[in-house]
C-alpha positions in Angstrom: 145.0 -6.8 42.9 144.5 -10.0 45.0 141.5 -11.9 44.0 140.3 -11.0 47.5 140.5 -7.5 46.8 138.6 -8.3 43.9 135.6 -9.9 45.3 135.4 -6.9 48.0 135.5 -4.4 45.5 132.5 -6.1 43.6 130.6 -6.3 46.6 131.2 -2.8 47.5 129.9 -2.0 43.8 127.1 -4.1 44.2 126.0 -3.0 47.9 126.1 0.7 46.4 123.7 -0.1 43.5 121.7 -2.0 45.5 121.3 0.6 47.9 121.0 3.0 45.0 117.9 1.4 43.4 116.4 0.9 47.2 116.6 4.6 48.0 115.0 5.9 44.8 112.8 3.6 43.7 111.3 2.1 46.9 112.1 5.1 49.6 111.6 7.7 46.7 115.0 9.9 47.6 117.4 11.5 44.9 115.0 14.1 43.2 114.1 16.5 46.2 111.7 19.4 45.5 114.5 22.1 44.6 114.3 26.1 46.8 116.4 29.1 45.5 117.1 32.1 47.7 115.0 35.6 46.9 116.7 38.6 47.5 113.0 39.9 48.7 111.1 36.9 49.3 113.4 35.0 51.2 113.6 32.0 49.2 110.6 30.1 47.0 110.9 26.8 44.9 112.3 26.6 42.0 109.9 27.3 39.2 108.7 24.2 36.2 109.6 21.5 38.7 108.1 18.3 38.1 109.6 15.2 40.4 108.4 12.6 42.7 108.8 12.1 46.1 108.2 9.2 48.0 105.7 8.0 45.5 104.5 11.5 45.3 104.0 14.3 42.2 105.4 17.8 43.5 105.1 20.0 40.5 105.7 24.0 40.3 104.7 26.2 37.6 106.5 29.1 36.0 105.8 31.3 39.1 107.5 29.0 41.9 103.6 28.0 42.9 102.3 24.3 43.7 100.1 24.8 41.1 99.9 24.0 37.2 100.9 26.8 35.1 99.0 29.6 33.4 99.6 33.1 31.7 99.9 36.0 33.4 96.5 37.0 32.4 93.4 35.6 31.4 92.4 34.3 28.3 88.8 34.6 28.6 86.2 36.8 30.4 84.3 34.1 32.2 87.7 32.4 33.5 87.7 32.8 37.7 91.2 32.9 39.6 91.8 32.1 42.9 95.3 32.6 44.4 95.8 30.9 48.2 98.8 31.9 49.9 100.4 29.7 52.8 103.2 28.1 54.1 104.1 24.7 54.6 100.2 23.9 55.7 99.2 24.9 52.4 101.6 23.6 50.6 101.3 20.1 51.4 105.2 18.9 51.3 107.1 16.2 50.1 103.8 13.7 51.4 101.1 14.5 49.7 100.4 14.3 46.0 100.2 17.3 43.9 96.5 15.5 43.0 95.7 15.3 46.8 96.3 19.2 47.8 93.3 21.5 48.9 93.8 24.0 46.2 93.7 21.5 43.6 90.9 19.9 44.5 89.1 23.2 45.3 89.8 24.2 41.3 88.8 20.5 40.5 85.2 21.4 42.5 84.8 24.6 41.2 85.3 24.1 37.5 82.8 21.2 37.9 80.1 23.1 40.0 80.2 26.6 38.3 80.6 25.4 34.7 83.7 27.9 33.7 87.1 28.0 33.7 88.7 27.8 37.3 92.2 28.7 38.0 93.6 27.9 41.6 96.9 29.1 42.7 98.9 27.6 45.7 101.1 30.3 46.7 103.5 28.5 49.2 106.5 27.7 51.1 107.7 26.0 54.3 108.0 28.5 57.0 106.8 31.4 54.9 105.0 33.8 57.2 103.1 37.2 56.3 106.5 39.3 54.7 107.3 36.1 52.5 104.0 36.5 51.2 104.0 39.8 51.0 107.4 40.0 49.1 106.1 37.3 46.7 102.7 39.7 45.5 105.3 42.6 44.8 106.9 40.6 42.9 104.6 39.0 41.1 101.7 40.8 41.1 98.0 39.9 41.3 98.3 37.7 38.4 94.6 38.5 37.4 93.1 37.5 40.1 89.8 37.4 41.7 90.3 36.3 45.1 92.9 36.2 47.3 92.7 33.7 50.7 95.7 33.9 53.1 95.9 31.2 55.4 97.8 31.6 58.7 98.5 29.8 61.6 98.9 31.4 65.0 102.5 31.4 65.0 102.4 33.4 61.7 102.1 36.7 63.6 106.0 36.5 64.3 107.4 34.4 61.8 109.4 37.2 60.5 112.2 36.6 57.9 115.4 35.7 58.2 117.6 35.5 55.1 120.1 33.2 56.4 121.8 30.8 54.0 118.9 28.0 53.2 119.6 24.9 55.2 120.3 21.8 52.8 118.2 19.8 55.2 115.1 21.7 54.7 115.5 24.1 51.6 118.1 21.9 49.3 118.9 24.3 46.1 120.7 21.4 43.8 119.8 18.0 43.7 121.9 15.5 45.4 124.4 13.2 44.0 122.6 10.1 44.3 120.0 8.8 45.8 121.8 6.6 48.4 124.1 9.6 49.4 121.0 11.8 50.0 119.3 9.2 52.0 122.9 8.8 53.9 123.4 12.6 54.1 120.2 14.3 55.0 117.6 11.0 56.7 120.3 8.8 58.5 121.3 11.5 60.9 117.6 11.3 62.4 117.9 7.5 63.4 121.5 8.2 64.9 120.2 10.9 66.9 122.5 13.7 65.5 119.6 16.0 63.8 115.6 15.9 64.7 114.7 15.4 60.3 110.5 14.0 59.8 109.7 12.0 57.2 109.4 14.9 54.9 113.5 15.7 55.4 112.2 18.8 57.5 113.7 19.6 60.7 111.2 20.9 63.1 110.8 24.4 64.1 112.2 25.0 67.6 110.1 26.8 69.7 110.9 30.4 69.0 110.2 33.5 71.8 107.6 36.1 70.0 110.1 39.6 70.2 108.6 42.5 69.7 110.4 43.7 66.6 108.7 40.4 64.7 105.5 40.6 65.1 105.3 45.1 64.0 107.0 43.6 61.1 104.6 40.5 60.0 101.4 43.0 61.2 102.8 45.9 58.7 102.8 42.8 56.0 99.8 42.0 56.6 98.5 45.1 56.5 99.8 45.9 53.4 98.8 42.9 51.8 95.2 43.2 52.6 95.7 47.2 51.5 97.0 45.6 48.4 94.0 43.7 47.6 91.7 46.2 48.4 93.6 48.7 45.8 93.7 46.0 43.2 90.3 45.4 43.2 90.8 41.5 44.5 88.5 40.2 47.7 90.2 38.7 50.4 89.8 36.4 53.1 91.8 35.2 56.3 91.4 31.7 57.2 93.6 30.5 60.6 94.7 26.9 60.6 94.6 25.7 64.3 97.4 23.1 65.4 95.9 19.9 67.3 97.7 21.1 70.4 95.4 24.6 70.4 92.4 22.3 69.7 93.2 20.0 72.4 93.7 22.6 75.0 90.6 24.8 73.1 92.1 27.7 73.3 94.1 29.6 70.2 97.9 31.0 70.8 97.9 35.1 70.9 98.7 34.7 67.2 95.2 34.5 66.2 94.2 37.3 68.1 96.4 39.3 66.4 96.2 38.2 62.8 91.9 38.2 63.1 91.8 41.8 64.5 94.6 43.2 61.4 92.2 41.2 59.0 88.8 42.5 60.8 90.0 46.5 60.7 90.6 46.0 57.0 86.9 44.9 56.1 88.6 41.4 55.1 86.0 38.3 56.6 88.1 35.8 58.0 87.4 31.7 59.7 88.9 29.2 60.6 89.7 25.4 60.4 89.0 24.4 64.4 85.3 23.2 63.7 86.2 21.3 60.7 88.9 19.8 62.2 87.4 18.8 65.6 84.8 17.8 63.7 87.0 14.9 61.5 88.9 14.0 65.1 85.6 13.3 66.5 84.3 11.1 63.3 88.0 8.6 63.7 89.8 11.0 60.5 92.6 12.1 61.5 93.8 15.5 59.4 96.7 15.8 61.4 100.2 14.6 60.1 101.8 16.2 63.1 100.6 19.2 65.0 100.5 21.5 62.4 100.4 19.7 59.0 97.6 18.3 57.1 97.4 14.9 55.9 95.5 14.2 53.0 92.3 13.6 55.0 93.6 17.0 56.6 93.9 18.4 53.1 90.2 17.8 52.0 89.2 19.3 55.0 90.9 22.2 53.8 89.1 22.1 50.5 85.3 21.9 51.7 86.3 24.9 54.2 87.8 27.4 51.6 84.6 26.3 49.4 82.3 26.8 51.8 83.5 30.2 52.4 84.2 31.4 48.8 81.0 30.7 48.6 79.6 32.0 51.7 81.5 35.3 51.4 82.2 35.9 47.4 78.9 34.4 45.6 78.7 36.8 43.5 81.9 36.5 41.9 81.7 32.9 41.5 79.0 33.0 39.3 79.8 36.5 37.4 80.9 36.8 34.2 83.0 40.1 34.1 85.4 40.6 31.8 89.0 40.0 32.6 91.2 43.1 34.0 
């Protein structure tokens, strides 16, 4: 080998460990949040995960939840459990810190307010819509719980499953082989125009037409999940997360409609986010990372709401005392 050669090849090594320490330790890639296909649920992430992400904690528990683990059960009579289920809204994504996220500062507030143990589960996955959620409680089970909130969006009323093969882009199942090749591989491709990825790796959902098929199947999931909770003794509550294009045209997609009046004929109370919301737009807080996902201003938002209405709608049981089931 020339000593040409030589002095190329170093520079090659050199350039790749350079890049290598840039792309993990300043851009935060290598050590994505991890998904696994569900033969029920569709997919759900990998359960005891722990990595960071662009400076962030994402953490899962044994159950696949954004949340920190606990037993199946509880371990004392005054312990409260709270189990939110969402999709990507919820669930914060790669940006925002596990410390930042509405459920865990809604467990934070409640342990501190009501003086007992609070347990606050963040039940969650991109693109999840009423049958992921639904799949998930059969398979899990109530876990104990208390109450149950199920937070939809508008276009939650035909986000029906697909159980395609999980795209690498938005649902990577192994981690990558380095942190330069992930960058190179799944983020590159957005600046050279060959694939539409955010900053969270996710490409956008493409505008999808509402068939008729979808939407009986996510309103019989819905259905059935509130039936569940009635039948397992757990109070419920709908919340619907407005998108800043519905509150900037004031008016809610069919979606809501539909998901309020399912919720309403099964005695479940249900709100929403657009006051809140509005009301941050209006003071110069943004919530919105893009038109459907919270920021971390967005996030705390999220928190004082699903306060306010636990404790609006389910006083009682914040302050009981019953034994555990």
């Amino acid at each position: 080998m020339t000593a040409r050669w030589k002095w190329l090849l170093l520079a090659a090594v050199l350039a790749s460990g350079g890049g290598e320490l840039v792309a993990r330790f300043y851009l935060g890639l290598g050590d994505p949040p991890l998904s696994q296909a569900h033969p029920t649920i569709e997919y759900l992430f990998e359960p005891n995960q722990r990595v960071h992400r662009f400076g962030n904690l994402f953490a899962t528990n044994r159950y696949g939840m954004r949340s920190a683990d606990f037993p199946p059960q509880k371990q004392q009579p005054r312990e409260l459990r709270i189990l939110v289920f969402g999709d990507s809204v919820v669930n914060g994504g790669n940006l925002t810190d596990q410390s930042r996220l509405a459920t865990t500062l809604l467990q934070e507030k409640l342990a501190a307010t009501l003086n007992r143990p609070v347990i606050v589960g963040n039940i969650s996955a991109g693109s999840w819509g009423p049958p992921n959620q639904l799949a998930y409680l059969r398979q899990f089970g109530w876990l104990d719980a208390d109450i149950v909130v199920l937070v939809l969006s508008s276009s939650d009323y035909d986000d029906a499953p697909s159980f395609e093969p999980l795209n690498p882009l938005t649902h990577p199942t192994q981690a990558p082989l380095s942190a330069l090749w992930e960058g190179l591989t799944r983020y590159l491709p957005r600046f050279i125009g060959r694939a539409a990825v955010n900053e969270a790796g996710v490409v956008p959902d493409v505008a999808r037409v509402p068939n008729k098929r979808d939407i009986e199947v996510c309103a019989a999931a819905e259905r059935e999940f509130f039936a569940a909770a009635r039948a397992g003794g757990v109070e419920a509550l709908l919340l619907q997360h407005w998108t800043a294009s519905e509150l900037q045209s004031h008016r809610a997609l069919p979606g809501y409609e539909a998901n309020q009046r399912i919720a309403l004929d099964a005695g479940v109370p249900v709100a929403d986010d657009s006051a809140q919301l509005e009301s941050a737009l209006k003071s110069g807080r943004n919530p919105f990372r893009d038109d459907i996902h919270l920021n971390d201003a967005g996030q705390a938002v999220l928190r004082e709401l699903l306060l306010n209405q636990l404790q609006a709608h389910f006083s009682q049981t914040l302050t009981a005392t019953s034994a555990s089931r």
